[in-house]
C-alpha positions, 0 to 999 in steps of 0.5 A: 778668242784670248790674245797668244802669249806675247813676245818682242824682238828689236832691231838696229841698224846701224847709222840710218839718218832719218830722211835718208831712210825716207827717201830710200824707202826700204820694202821691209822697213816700210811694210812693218810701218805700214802694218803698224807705226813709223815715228821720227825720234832722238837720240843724244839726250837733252843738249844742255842737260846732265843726260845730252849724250854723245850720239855713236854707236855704243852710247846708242845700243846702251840707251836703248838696252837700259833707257837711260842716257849716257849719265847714268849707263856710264857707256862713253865711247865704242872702246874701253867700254865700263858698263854701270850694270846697276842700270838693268839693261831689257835681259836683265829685267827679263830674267828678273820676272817670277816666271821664265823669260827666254831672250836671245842676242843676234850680234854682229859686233861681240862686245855687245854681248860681253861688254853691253848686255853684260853676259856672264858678268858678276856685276849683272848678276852673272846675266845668261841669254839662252839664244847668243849668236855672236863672235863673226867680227872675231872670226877671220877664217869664215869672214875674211877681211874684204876691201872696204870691210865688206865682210861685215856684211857677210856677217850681218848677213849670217846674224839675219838668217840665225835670227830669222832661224831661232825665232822660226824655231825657238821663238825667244820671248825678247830678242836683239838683232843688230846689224852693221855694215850701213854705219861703214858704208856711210862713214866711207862713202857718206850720203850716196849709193852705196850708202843706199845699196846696203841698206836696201840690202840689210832690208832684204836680209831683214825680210827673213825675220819679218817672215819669222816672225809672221809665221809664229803669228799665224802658226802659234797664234802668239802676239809679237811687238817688232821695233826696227830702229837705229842708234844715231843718225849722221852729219850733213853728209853723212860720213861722220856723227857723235855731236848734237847737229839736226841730222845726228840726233834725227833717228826713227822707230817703225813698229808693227803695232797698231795701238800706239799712244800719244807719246809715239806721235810726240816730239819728245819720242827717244830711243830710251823709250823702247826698254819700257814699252818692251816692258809694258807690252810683255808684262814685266815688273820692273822693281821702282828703284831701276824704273825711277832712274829710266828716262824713257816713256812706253809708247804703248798704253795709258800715258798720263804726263810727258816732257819733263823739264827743269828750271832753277830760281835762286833756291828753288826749282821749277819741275814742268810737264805736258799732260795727256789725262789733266785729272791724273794725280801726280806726286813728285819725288826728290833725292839729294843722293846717288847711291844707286849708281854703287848700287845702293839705294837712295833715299826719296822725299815726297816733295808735292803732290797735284794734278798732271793738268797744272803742269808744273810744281815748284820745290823748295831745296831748302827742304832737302838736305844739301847737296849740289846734286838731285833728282827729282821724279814725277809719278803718275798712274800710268807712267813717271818722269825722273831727271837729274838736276846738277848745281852749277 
């Protein structure tokens, strides 16, 4: 019997450090890992590189939207939100394919609609979602202000239960859910009880989806790809984040798929990873020129090499990678130019070509024209590795 047509459908739950999860254990949660994977991951980027990101909450949806890092998605702050949309966010590659991708966004908080995934903006291609749910944290006349903004809830609440709806019915082929009231019970209260009780609570809530989604599997026959993460994780006690402390960059992803590749196991496992395993598992092409400027790696399917890393020696600089097949044939590429970001495209240099198992390659900048700005991406068959290097 030939696999059902795939789909795929995200969730974020907003500011659930990973040993807190862990400890708490939500029923949903825990069941989808069970059925699947649980894997500790990072958010924040790399410290001390052109990429290490501010770890809240907007920086984080648009990680994961796009899979790139702060650099390059230019999303800096949960206000006064410039999206750079030539950065094509998981909508934007769906409705890109030759064939029709439906997509739908379950959204407690608006601007991730307008703002983020960019819908209806001349700059993202006037980008339509077929399914948008949205617009509850602008209606006071349904949601009334609660103490404690306890009315998100209600609204998270109402996002669960239109999702589970839509996919029961409509089963869009990608879909978003996010949901918010954990991040305001932390921020609040900090690591405690009530921090715990609403997430055991937007777990219930979650319940609804997962039994949608299960009941598409065993009625349709159709194969569905379920990731539950969050955006960032907390400070020590849990009331704040945004830097770079153990805590704040330590997030997690549980999935209900099996057949996960080394990658998924890996310290280097991010929240940038999940835009291209969407990609991989639904099938899409994804044009190079936005591929090569994404940083995540699928965590499903054939990886060859991971862990990109740079170092610079007077002229030249060090490009070194772990690899998973040593026979792989890796070809490095460099551009001394960004026209990417307005949109335009960069001109790239083949610069070395050798086997994943070397591990490393050195590039002369000599050879390039001269600039105080590069970037360099490592491609191999079954996966690439792209990063920017910043003279100083």
């Amino acid at each position: 019997m030939s696999a059902g047509k795939r789909k795929a459908v995200y969730v974020i739950i907003d500011g659930v450090e990973k040993h807190f999860l862990q400890d708490v254990h939500p029923k949903t949660i825990f069941d989808i890992a069970q059925r699947g994977n649980f894997g500790r991951a990072y958010c924040g980027g790399e410290i001390g590189t052109p990429n290490q990101t501010i770890t809240i909450s907007a920086v984080g949806y648009t990680n994961i939207l796009t899979g790139t890092w702060m650099n390059k998605h230019h999303v800096v702050s949960n206000s006064n939100i410039q999206t750079n949309y030539h950065y094509w966010n998981i909508f934007r590659i769906a409705k890109e394919q030759s064939s029709p991708v439906s997509t739908a966004v379950f959204s407690s908080w608006t601007d991730n609609v307008t703002k983020l995934v960019g819908v209806g903006h001349p700059d993202n291609a006037n980008l339509k979602v077929d399914y948008v749910y949205d617009g509850y944290d602008l209606d006071s006349i349904r949601f009334p202000k609660k103490p404690e903004d306890r009315q998100i809830y209600d609204i998270d609440s109402t996002v669960c239960h239109q999702a589970a709806q839509c996919i029961k019915d409509e089963a869009p082929d990608v879909s978003w859910v996010y949901l918010w009231y954990t991040d305001d019970a932390a921020h609040l209260h900090g690591f405690g009880d009530c921090y715990r009780d609403y997430l055991l609570r937007e777990d219930r809530q979650l319940q609804k989806i997962w039994e949608a989604v299960q009941y598409r599997e065993k009625k349709y026959g159709e194969e569905w790809m379920v990731i539950i993460t969050t955006d960032h994780g907390r400070d020590l006690l849990g009331y704040d984040h945004g830097g770079q402390s153990e805590t704040e960059r330590n997030i997690w992803l549980t999935t209900n798929v099996k057949d996960v590749n080394s990658h998924f196991q890996s310290a280097d496992l991010s929240q940038v990873d999940i835009n291209p395993t969407i990609c991989r598992w639904m099938g899409f092409h994804v044009d190079p020129n936005v591929a090569w400027e994404q940083e995540g790696i699928p965590f499903i399917g054939d990886v060859d090499i991971d862990h990109l890393r740079l170092l610079r020696f007077e002229n030249k600089v060090k490009l070194s990678w772990e690899s998973y097949l040593p026979n792989a044939p890796v070809t490095i590429y460099a551009s001394a130019t960004n026209h990417f970001k307005d949109g335009g495209k960069d001109s790239w240099i083949e610069v070395g070509k050798t086997e994943a198992g070397k591990g490393y390659c050195w590039v002369d900048l000599s050879r390039l024209e001269k600039s105080k700005f590069y970037k360099f991406t490592v491609v191999a068959p079954h996966n690439h590795l792209s990063r920017w290097y910043v003279l100083r």
